[in-house]
Structures are given as structure tokens and as C-alpha cells.
C-alpha beads as a LAMMPS data file, in Angstrom:
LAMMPS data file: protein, C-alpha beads

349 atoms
348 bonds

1 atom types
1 bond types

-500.0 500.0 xlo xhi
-500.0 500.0 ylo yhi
-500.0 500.0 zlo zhi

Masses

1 110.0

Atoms # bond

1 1 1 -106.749 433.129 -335.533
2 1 1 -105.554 436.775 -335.524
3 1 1 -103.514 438.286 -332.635
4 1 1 -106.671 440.100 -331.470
5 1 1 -108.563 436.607 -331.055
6 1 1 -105.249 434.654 -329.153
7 1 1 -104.696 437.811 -326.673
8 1 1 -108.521 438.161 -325.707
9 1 1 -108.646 434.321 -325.472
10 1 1 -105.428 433.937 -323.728
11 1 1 -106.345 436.474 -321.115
12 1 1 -109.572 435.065 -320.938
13 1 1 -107.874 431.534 -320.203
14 1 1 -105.806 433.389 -317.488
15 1 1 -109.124 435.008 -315.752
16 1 1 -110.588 431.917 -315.443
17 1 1 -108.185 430.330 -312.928
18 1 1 -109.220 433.072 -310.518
19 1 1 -112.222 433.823 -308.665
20 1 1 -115.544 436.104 -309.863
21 1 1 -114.456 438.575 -306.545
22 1 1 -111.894 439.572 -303.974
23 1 1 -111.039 441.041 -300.492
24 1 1 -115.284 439.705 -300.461
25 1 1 -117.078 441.736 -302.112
26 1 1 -115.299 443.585 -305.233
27 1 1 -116.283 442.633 -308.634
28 1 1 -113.025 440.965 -310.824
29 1 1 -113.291 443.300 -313.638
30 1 1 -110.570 441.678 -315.579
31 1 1 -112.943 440.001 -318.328
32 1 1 -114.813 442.884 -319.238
33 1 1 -111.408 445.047 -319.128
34 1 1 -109.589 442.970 -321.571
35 1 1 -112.704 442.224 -323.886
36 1 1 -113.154 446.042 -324.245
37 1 1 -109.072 446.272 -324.519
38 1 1 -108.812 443.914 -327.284
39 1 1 -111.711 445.737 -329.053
40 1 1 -110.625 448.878 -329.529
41 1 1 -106.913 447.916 -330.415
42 1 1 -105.244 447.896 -327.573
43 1 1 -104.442 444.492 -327.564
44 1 1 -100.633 444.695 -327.509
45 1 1 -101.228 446.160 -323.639
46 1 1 -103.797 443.745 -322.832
47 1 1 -101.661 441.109 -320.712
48 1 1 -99.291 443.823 -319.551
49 1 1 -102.594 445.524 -318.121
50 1 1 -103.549 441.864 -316.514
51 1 1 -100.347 441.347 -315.069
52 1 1 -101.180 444.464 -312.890
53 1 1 -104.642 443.948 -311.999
54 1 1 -104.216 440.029 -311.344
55 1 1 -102.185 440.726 -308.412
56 1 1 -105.098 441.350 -306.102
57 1 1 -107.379 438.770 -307.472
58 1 1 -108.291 435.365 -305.937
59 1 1 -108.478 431.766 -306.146
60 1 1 -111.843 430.244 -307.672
61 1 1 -113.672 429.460 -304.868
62 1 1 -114.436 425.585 -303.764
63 1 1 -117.353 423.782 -305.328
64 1 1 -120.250 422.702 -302.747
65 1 1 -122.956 420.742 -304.307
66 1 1 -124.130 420.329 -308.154
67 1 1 -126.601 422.324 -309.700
68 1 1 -129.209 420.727 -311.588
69 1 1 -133.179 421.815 -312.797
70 1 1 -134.629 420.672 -309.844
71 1 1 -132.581 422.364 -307.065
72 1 1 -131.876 426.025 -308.933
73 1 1 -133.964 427.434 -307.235
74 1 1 -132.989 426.810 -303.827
75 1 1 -129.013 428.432 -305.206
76 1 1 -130.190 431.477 -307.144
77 1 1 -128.719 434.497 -305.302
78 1 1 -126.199 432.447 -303.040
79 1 1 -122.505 433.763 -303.772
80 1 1 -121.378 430.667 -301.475
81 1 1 -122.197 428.739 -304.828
82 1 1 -120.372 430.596 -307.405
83 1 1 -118.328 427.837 -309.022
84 1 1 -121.314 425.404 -308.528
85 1 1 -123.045 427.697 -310.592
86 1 1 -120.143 428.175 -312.996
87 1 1 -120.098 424.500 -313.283
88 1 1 -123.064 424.111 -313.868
89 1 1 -123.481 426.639 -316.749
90 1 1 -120.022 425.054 -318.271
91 1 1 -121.948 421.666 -318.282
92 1 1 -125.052 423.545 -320.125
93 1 1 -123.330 425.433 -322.890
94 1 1 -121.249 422.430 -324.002
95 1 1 -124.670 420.945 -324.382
96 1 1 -126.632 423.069 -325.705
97 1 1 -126.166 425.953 -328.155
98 1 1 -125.579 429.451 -326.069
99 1 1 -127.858 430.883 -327.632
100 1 1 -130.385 428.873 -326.346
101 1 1 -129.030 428.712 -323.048
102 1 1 -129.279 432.298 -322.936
103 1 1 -132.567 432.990 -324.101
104 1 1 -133.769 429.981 -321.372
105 1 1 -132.022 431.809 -318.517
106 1 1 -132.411 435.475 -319.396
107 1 1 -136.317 436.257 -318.096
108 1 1 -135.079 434.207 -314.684
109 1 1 -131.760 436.469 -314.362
110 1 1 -132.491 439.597 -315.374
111 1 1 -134.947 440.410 -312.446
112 1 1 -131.277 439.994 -310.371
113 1 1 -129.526 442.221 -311.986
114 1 1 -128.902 444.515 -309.000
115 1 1 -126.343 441.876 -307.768
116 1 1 -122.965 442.689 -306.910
117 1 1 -123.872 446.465 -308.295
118 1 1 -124.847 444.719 -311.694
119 1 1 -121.380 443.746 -312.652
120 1 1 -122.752 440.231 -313.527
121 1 1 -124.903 441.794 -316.012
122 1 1 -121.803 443.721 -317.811
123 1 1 -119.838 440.609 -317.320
124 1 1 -122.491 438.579 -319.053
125 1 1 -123.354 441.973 -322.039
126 1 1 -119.358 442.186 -323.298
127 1 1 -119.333 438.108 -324.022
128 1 1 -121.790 437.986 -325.535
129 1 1 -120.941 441.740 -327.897
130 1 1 -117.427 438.876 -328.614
131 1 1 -119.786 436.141 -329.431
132 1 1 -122.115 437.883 -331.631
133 1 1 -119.302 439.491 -333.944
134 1 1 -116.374 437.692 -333.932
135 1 1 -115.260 433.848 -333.736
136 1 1 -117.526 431.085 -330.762
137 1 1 -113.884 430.354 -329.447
138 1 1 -113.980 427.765 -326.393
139 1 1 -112.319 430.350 -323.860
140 1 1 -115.432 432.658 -325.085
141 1 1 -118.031 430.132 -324.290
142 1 1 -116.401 429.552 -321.043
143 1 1 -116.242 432.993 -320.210
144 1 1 -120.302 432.988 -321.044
145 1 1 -120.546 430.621 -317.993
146 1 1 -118.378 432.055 -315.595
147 1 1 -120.448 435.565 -316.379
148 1 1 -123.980 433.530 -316.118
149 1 1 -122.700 431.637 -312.977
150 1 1 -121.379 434.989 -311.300
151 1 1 -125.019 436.748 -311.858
152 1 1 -127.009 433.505 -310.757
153 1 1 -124.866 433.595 -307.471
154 1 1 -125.166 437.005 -306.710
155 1 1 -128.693 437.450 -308.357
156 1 1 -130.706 439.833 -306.150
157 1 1 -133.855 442.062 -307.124
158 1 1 -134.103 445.557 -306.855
159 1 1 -136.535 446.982 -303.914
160 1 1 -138.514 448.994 -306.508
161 1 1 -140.120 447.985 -309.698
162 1 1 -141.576 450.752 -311.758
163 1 1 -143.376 449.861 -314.995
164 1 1 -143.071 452.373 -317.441
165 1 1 -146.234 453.978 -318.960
166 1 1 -145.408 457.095 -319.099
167 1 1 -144.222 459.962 -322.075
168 1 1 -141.199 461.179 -321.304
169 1 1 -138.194 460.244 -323.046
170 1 1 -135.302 458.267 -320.822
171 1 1 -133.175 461.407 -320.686
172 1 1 -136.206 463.832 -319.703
173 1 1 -136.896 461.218 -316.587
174 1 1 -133.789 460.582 -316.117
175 1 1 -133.477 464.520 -315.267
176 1 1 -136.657 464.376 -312.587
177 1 1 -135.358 461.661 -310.754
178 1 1 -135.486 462.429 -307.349
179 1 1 -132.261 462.008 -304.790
180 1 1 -132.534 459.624 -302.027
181 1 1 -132.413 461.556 -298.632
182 1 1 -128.774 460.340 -297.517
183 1 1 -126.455 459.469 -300.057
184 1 1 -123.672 458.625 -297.853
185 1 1 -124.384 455.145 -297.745
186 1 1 -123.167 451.540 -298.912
187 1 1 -125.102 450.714 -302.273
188 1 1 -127.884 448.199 -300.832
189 1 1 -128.415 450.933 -298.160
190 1 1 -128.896 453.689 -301.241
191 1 1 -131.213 451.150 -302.996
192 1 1 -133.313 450.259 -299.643
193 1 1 -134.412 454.040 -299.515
194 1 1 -135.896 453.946 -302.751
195 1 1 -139.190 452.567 -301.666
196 1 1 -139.897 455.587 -299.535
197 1 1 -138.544 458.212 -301.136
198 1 1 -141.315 460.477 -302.226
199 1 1 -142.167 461.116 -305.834
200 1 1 -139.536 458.275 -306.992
201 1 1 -141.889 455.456 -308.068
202 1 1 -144.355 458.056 -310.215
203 1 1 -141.323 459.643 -311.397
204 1 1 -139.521 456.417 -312.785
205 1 1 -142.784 455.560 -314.428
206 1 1 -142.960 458.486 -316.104
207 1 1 -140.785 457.243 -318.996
208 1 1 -142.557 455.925 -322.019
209 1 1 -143.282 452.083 -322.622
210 1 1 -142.484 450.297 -325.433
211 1 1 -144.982 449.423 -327.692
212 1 1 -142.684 446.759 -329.730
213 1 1 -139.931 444.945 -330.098
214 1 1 -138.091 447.819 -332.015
215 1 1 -139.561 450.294 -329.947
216 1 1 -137.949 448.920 -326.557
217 1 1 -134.208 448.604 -328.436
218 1 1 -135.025 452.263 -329.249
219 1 1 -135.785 453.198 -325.603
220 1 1 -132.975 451.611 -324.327
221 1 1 -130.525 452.892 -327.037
222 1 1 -132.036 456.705 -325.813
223 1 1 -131.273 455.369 -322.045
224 1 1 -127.401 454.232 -322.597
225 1 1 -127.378 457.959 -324.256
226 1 1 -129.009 459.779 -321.930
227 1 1 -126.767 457.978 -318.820
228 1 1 -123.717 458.535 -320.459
229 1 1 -124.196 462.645 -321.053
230 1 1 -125.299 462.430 -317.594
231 1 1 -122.378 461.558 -316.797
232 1 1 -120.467 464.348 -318.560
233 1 1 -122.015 467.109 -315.964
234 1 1 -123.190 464.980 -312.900
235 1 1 -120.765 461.807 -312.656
236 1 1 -119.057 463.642 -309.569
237 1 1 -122.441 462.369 -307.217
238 1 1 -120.395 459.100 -307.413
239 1 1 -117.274 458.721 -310.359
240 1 1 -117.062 454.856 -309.682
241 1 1 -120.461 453.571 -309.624
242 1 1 -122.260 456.231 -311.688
243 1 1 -120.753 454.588 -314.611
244 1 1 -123.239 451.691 -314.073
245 1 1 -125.893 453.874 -314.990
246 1 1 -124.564 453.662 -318.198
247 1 1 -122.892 450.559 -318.534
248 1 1 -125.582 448.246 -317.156
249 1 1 -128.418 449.694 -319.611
250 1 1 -125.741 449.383 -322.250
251 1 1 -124.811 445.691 -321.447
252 1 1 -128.516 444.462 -322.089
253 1 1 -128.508 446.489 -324.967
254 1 1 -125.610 444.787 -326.472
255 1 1 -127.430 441.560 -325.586
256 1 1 -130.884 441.904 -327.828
257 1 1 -129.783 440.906 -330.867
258 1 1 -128.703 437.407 -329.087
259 1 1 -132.331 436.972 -327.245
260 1 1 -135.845 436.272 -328.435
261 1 1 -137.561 439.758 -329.586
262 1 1 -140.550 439.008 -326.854
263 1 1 -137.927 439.630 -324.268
264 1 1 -136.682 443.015 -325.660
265 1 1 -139.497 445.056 -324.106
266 1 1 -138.923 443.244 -320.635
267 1 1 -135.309 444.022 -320.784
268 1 1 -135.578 447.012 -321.141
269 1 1 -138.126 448.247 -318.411
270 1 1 -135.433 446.254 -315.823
271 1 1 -132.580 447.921 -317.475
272 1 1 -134.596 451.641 -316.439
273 1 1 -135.310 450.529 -313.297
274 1 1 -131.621 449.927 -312.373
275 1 1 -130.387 453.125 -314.499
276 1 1 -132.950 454.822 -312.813
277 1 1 -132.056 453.239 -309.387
278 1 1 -128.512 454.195 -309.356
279 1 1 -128.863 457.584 -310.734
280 1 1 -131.481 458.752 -307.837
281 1 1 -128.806 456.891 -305.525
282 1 1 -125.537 458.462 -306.465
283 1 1 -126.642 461.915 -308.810
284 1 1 -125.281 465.161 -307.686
285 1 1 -127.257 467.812 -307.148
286 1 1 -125.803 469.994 -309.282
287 1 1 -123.798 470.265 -312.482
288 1 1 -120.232 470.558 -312.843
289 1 1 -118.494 473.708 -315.489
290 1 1 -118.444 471.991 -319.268
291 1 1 -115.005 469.873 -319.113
292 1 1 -112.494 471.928 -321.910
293 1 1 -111.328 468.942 -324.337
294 1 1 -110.383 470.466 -327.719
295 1 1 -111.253 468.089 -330.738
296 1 1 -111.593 465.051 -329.686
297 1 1 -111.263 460.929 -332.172
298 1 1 -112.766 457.996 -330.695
299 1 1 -109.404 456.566 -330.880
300 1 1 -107.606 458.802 -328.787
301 1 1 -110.237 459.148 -326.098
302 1 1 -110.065 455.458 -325.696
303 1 1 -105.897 455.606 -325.287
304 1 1 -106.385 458.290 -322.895
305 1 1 -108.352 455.199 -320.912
306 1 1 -106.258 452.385 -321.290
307 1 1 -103.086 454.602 -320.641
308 1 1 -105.280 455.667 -317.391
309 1 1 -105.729 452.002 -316.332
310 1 1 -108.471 451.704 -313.977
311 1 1 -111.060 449.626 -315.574
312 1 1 -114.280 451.018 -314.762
313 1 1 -112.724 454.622 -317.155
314 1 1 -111.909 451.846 -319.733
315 1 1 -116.222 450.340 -319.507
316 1 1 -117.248 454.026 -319.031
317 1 1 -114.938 454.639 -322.256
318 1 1 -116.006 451.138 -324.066
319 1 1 -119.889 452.260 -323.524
320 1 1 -119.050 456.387 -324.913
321 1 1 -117.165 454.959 -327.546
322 1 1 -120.784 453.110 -328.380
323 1 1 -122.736 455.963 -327.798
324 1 1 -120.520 458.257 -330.511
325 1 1 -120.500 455.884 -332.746
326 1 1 -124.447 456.229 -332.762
327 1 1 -124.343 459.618 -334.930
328 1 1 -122.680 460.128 -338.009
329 1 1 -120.913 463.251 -337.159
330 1 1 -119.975 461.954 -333.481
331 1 1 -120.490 462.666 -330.433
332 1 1 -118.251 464.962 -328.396
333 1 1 -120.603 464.707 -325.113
334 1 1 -120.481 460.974 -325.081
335 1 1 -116.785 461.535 -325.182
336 1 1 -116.700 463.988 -323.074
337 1 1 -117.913 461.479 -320.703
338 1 1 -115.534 459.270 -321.137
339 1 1 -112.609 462.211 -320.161
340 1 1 -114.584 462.884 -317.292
341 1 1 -114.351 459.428 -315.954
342 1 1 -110.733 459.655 -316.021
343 1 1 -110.870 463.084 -314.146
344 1 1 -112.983 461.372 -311.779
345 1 1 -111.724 457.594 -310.701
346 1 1 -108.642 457.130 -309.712
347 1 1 -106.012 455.493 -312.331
348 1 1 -104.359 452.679 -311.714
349 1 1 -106.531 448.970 -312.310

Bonds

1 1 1 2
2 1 2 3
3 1 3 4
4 1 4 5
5 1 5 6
6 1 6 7
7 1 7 8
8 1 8 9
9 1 9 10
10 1 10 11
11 1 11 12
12 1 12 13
13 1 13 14
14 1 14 15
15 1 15 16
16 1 16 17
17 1 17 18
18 1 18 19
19 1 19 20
20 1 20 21
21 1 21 22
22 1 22 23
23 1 23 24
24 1 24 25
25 1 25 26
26 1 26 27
27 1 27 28
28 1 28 29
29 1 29 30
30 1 30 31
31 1 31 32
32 1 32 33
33 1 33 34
34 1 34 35
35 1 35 36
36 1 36 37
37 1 37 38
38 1 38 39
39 1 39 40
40 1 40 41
41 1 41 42
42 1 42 43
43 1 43 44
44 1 44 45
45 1 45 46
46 1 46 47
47 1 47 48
48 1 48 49
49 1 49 50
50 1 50 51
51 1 51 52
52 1 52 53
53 1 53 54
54 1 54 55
55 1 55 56
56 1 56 57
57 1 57 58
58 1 58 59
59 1 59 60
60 1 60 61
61 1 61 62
62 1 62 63
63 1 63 64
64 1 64 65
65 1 65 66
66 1 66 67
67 1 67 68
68 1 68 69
69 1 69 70
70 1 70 71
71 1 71 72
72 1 72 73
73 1 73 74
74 1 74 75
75 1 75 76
76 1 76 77
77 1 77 78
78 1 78 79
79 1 79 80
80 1 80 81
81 1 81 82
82 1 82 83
83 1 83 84
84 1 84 85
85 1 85 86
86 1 86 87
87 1 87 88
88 1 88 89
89 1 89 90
90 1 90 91
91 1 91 92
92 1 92 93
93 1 93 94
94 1 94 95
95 1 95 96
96 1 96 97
97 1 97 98
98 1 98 99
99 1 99 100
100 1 100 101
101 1 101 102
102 1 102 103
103 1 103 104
104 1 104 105
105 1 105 106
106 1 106 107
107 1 107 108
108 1 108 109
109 1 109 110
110 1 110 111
111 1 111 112
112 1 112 113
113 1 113 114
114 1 114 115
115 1 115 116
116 1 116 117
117 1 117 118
118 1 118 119
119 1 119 120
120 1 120 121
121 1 121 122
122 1 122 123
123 1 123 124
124 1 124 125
125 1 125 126
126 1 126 127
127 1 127 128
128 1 128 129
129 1 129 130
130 1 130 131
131 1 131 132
132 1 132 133
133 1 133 134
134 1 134 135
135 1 135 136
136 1 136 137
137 1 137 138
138 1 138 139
139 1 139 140
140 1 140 141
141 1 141 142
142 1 142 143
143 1 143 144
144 1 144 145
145 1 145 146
146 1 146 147
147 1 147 148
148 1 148 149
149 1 149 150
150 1 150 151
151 1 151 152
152 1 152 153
153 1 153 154
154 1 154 155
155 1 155 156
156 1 156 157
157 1 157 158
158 1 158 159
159 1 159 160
160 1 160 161
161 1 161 162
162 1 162 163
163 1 163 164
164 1 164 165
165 1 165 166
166 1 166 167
167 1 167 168
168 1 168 169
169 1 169 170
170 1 170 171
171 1 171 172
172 1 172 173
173 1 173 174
174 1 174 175
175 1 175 176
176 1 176 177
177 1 177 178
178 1 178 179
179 1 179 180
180 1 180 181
181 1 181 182
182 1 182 183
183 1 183 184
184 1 184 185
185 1 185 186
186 1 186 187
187 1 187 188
188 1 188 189
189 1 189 190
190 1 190 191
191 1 191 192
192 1 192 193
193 1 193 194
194 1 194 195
195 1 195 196
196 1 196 197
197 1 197 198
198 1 198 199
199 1 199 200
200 1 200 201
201 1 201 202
202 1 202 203
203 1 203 204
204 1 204 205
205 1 205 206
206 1 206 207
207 1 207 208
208 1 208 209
209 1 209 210
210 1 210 211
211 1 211 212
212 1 212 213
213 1 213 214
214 1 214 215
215 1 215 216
216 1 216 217
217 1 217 218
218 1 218 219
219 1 219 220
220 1 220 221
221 1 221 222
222 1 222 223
223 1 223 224
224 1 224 225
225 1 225 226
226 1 226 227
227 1 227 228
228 1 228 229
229 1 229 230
230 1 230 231
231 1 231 232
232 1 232 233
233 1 233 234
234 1 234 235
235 1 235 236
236 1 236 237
237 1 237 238
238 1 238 239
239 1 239 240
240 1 240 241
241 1 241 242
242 1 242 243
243 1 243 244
244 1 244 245
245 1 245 246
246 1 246 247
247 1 247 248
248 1 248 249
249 1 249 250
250 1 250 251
251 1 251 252
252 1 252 253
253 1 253 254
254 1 254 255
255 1 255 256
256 1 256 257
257 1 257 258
258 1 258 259
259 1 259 260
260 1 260 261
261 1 261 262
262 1 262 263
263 1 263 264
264 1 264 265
265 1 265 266
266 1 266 267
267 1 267 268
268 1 268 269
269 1 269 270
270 1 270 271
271 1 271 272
272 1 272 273
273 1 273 274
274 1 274 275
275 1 275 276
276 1 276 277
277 1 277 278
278 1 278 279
279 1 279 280
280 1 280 281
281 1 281 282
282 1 282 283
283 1 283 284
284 1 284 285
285 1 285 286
286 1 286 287
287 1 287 288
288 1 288 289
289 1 289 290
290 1 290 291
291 1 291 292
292 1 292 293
293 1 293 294
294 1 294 295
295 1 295 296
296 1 296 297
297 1 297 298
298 1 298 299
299 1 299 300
300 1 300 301
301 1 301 302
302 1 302 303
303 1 303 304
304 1 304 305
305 1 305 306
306 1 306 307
307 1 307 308
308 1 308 309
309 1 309 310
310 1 310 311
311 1 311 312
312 1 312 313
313 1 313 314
314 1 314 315
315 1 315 316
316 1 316 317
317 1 317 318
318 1 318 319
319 1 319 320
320 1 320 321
321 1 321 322
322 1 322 323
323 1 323 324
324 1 324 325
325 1 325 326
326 1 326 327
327 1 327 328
328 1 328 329
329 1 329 330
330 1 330 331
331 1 331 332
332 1 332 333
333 1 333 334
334 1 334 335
335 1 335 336
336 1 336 337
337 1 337 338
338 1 338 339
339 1 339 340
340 1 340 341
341 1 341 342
342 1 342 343
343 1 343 344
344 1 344 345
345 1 345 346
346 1 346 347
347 1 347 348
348 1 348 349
């Protein structure tokens, strides 16, 4: 095992004796920090970087009642069941092949994937990026349950559900999104104005369906592209959770290669919808001036983050970093993006 594999896995070890949340409501962004960390070589900083942010965490919350197939139902979208849940998917994958279990529970969690502001959803897309390229280690697998438990516990639907069928290309709708009418809201109160906010539905259907399996990876490899340039001149509506406009899309997209290719197309209309969602909920108005960089490596930008320490600029970062490796030249706007995001969030994790 190399020093990259024992630091992720030790950290991941460490994450697991605390809880999915804290102070009851805020995501614990540790697992996704230090898989992304460990990634793009800054491993040596990974546990100094946990020792910071694992101050505020919690405890894992107490187990109620086991989970089984016939009462699943019943606990899908209860946070008060987190570590039943957890169990419950620890008991599965040491079963079962992930794989499996994830292509089993995928079509029933994915319609949640506006709970807990789709962190689940990330949590779930950077395990599984680990699993698919590098070494099945147990602390990995576990993580894969923790992630699947924390989405089936806070697994709640979006108020809108637009089917694409459109012709515009994800960055083209992306641009006639309308606003909701008061932005200065909590992020289920955005969401809830949605439904009657005029022109939104047509508009988010504007965007063109997939007509395959390839097609929908395509669409939702132009959406992660399109979110993050957004970004670049607009992240300002909201620095924090306009990076889930990129991120989430970008999570599912990291998960295809692990799922059936009939559920590629389905993925990728839910991953608009909550792009789409969050974008009309926390997009400025208008565009900031161009942000002045100078030449820019993929290596430095991603320094800049973990020196900067908060760890949605390190996701924001992580998802650029994916988005300029996409063109052979580059691509200074998806790391422009990633600058901004420092500029914008506060540092610290």
C-alpha cells in the first residue's frame, strides 16, 4: 500500500468515528475533503487538515431500530436513522459486491438527492471516483456505506421535476434560468418557490434529452462544464452553495461508469434538475469583472485550495481540476473558477 492509500484510509478510519453532521444541520465534509486531498497530492497535509476540521464534528449518532427490505421504506428520508441506515448498508456491502449494491439502490436514491443540499450525493460520487481507480480497501467500502446511509436518511425530492425535451445545450439553459423572486432565504425555502416561479419549469425543459446511454454522459459532462464557468462570473449570488451546482452534477457523473448504462439517461435529467434548481435559487443577476490570474497549472490552482482550507474551495477546485482536464490545451475558465471560490468562501475548514 502506498502512502497515498494509508493516509486516505487512515483519515477515512478517523471520519468514521464521528457523525454524518453537526451543530444539526451542517454537512461533515471531511470525507470528500480528504479523498480530493489525497488525489491531487496533497496527502502529506491531509491529517494536519483533519486535525483542524475534526474539532467541530460530532459523535455518530445512536442506533434506533434495524433496517431491513421490508421496513425501508417507512426510514427513507428520516435523519433520526442515520447510523441505522449506515448499519444497514455496512451489513449489505460485506454481502454483496458494491457494485451491485449500488446499481440496486441508485434509481431509489437519486430522486433524494436534494437532501442535506445534496452533500450525500458528493459524499456518495468521490467513493466511489476511489473505488473505481484505485485499490477496494475496507475503510473505502465503509466509507461507501456511511455516504449511502447519510443520503437514505436525509433523502428528500426536489419540488420540481422538469423532463428535458428540449434543444438547448446545458450551458445555453443554464443562462435562461429564471431567479426565484426572494433569494434571501434558507435553501428549502429557495427550492419551495420554484414551483411558482414563472417561466422556470418550460425553461428547465428546454435543455436537450438524451437519446442514449452515451448521449446522457455527454449532457452531463456539458452540465459539470457549463456550472463550473458559471461560476467564474456569477458564483457571488451565493460562494458556498453555488458550488453544488457544479459539484452535485459532477458527483453523478463520476458515478456512471460504476452503474448500469439504462440508468445513465435518468441520472442525468435529476442531476439538471438540481443544477438547474440551485442555480435559479442562488444566481446573481449580474456578472462580476473577468478575475486577473496570470498563467495558471492545475497543480498550483489546487495548492492555492488546500493552502486556503475551507473544503467546499477544495470540491469546487477537485470538480475545475476535472473540468480542465477535459481539453487538451486546458482550461483557464474552469480554473478560473476554482480562484474565484477562494475569493469568495471564507478560508479556514
Amino acid at each position: 500500500m502506498t502512502a497515498h492509500h494509508g493516509t486516505l484510509d487512515e483519515a477515512l478510519e478517523r471520519l468514521h468515528s464521528t457523525g454524518p453532521e453537526f451543530h444539526g444541520y451542517l454537512s461533515n465534509h471531511g470525507p470528500m475533503a480528504v479523498e480530493a486531498l489525497a488525489r491531487h497530492g496533497q496527502g502529506p497535509g491531509v491529517h494536519r487538515w483533519l486535525d483542524t476540521y475534526s474539532g467541530k464534528l460530532e459523535d455518530v449518532p445512536p442506533a434506533r431500530d434495524a433496517i431491513s427490505d421490508a421496513n425501508w421504506r417507512q426510514a427513507l428520508g428520516d435523519p433520526q436513522r442515520v447510523t441505522d441506515w449506515t448499519d444497514h448498508f455496512a451489513r449489505t456491502v460485506a454481502e454483496r459486491p458494491w457494485r451491485e449494491v449500488l446499481a440496486d439502490w441508485w434509481p431509489r436514491l437519486l430522486p433524494g438527492i436534494a437532501g442535506a443540499a445534496t452533500h450525500p450525493a458528493i459524499r456518495v460520487g468521490h467513493i466511489v471516483r476511489t473505488l473505481l481507480t484505485e485499490d477496494e480497501t475496507e475503510p473505502r467500502i465503509a466509507e461507501l456505506a456511511h455516504a449511502l446511509g447519510y443520503w437514505a436518511a436525509r433523502h428528500t425530492t426536489l419540488p420540481v421535476a422538469p423532463t428535458p425535451g428540449g434543444t438547448s445545450a446545458p450551458d445555453d439553459a443554464l443562462d435562461a434560468l429564471p431567479r426565484i423572486a426572494d433569494q434571501r432565504t434558507s435553501a428549502l425555502g429557495g427550492l419551495a418557490q420554484l414551483p411558482d416561479t414563472p417561466g422556470w419549469q418550460t425553461a428547465a425543459e428546454a435543455v436537450r434529452a438524451p437519446r442514449d446511454p452515451d448521449e446522457a454522459r455527454a449532457q452531463l459532462t456539458a452540465l459539470v462544464q457549463a456550472a463550473t464557468h458559471r461560476y467564474a462570473d456569477h458564483g457571488h449570488g451565493e460562494g458556498v452553495m453555488l458550488v453544488h451546482a457544479a459539484t452535485a452534477p459532477n458527483a453523478i457523473l463520476r458515478t456512471l461508469p460504476a452503474l448500469p448504462r439504462t440508468l445513465w439517461a435518468p441520472s442525468f435529467a435529476v442531476a439538471w434538475a438540481a443544477s438547474a434548481a440551485l442555480a435559479s435559487v442562488y444566481g446573481a443577476a449580474d456578472a462580476l469583472p473577468p478575475l486577473r490570474t496570470g498563467p495558471l497549472t492545475p497543480e498550483e490552482v489546487f495548492r492555492r485550495a488546500a493552502e486556503h482550507g475551507d473544503a467546499h474551495a477544495i470540491k469546487m477546485t477537485d470538480t475545475a481540476l476535472d473540468v480542465a482536464s477535459w481539453t487538451p490545451d486546458g482550461d483557464d475558465r474552469a480554473l478560473t473558477a476554482a480562484l474565484r471560490s477562494l475569493e469568495l468562501i471564507d478560508p479556514g475548514a
